[in-house]
N, C-alpha and C positions, 0 to 999 in steps of 0.2 A: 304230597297230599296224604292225610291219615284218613284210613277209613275203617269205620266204626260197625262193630257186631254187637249184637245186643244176647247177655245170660240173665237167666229167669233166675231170680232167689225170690223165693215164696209165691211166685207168679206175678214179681212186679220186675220189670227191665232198667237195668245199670247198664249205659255205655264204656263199652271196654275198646280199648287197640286190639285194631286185629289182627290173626296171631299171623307171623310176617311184616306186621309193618315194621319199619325203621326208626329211629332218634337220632340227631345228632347234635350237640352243642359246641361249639369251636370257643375255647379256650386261649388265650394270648397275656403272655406277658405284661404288664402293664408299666411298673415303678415299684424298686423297692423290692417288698414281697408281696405285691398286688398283683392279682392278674384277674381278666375282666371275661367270664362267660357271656357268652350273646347265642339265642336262639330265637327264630321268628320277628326280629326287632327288640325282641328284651334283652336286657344288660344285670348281672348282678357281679358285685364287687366280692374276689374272697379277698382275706388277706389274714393277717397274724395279731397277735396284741399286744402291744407298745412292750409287755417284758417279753416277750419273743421274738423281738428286734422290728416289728409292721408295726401299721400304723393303726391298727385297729379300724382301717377303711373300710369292712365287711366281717361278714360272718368266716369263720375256719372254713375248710372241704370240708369237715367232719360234720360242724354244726348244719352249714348248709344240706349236704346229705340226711343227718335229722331232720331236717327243715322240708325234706323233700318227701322221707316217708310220713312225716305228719301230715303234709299236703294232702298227702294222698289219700291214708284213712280218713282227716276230713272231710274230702269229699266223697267216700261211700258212704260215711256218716249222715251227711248231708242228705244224700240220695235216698238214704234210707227212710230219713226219718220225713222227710217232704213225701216222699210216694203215698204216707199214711196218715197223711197230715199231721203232722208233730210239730212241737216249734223245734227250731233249729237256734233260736235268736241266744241265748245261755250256752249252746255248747263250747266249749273248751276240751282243745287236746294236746298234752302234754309228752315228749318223749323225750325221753335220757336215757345215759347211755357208759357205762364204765369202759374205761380202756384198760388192757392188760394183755396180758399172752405173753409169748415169744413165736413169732413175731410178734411187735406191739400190733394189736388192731381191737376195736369194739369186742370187746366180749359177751355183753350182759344189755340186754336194750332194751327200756321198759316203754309200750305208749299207753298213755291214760287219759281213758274216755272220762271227761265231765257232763252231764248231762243233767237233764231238770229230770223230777221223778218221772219213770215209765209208768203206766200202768200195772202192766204183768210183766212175769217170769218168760213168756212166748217172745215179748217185742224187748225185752233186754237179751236176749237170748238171740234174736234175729240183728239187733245190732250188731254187736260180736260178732256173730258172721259176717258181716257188712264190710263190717273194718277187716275182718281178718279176710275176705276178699281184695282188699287193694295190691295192685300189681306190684307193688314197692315191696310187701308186706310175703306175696308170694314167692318174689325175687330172694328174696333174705331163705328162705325154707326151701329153694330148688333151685340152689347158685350158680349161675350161669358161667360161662367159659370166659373166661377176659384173658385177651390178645393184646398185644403191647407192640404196634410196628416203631421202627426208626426209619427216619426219611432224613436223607441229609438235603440240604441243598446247594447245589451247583451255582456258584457263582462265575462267569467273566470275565 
């Protein structure tokens, strides 16, 4: 069970996870180079594209990870822009992402808000915050600890 606390931006309330709750999505091999996330009853396919040996049955990790911090600034977007009565129905939001380093990993990740005209400078202004409030968005700017257990298992 996730339970929800509510933060004030401009004295309007966005439901957030609260701080302590948990995630987990279980991951499994599928076919090939598929393998099939499931959380709550949802299922999403990643896999590879046919020149990198998959079958192009899903989105990359990577893409989907994009996919997931877009998710999320859409929906502070959203939140934002409903609390003040805005339309929502035109927005578009776009993230990319360069890969490079050594180690290879994302280097450079752009997301971009589409939106129909604001009015003012205040409420383009309070958007941006909105987005740059998403958990996804804050995770990226205060990188959490990632643990890597191995579990064999006992067969028989």
């Amino acid at each position: 069970m996730m339970h929800l606390e509510f933060q004030s931006l401009r004295g309007h309330a966005i439901a957030l996870p609260a701080m302590g709750s948990s995630m987990e999505v279980r991951i499994q091999h599928s076919v090939g180079k598929q393998s099939i996330a499931t959380v709550r009853g949802h299922r999403i396919v990643c896999d590879q594209p046919r020149e990198q040996g998959g079958e192009d049955g899903g989105m990359t990790p990577p893409e989907l990870w994009l996919a997931g911090l877009g998710g999320c600034a859409m929906h502070y977007a959203v939140e934002y822009l409903r609390a003040r009565h805005l339309p929502v129905e035109d927005l578009d939001i776009r993230v990319s992402a360069e890969k490079g380093g050594g180690p290879a990993r994302l280097v450079d990740i752009t997301v971009d808000v589409e939106v129909p005209a604001l009015n003012d400078d205040r409420t383009r202004a309070g958007l941006l915050r909105a987005v740059e409030t998403c958990l996804l968005h804050r995770t990226l700017n205060n990188p959490p600890r990632v643990k890597v257990n191995l579990t064999e298992l006992v067969t028989h």
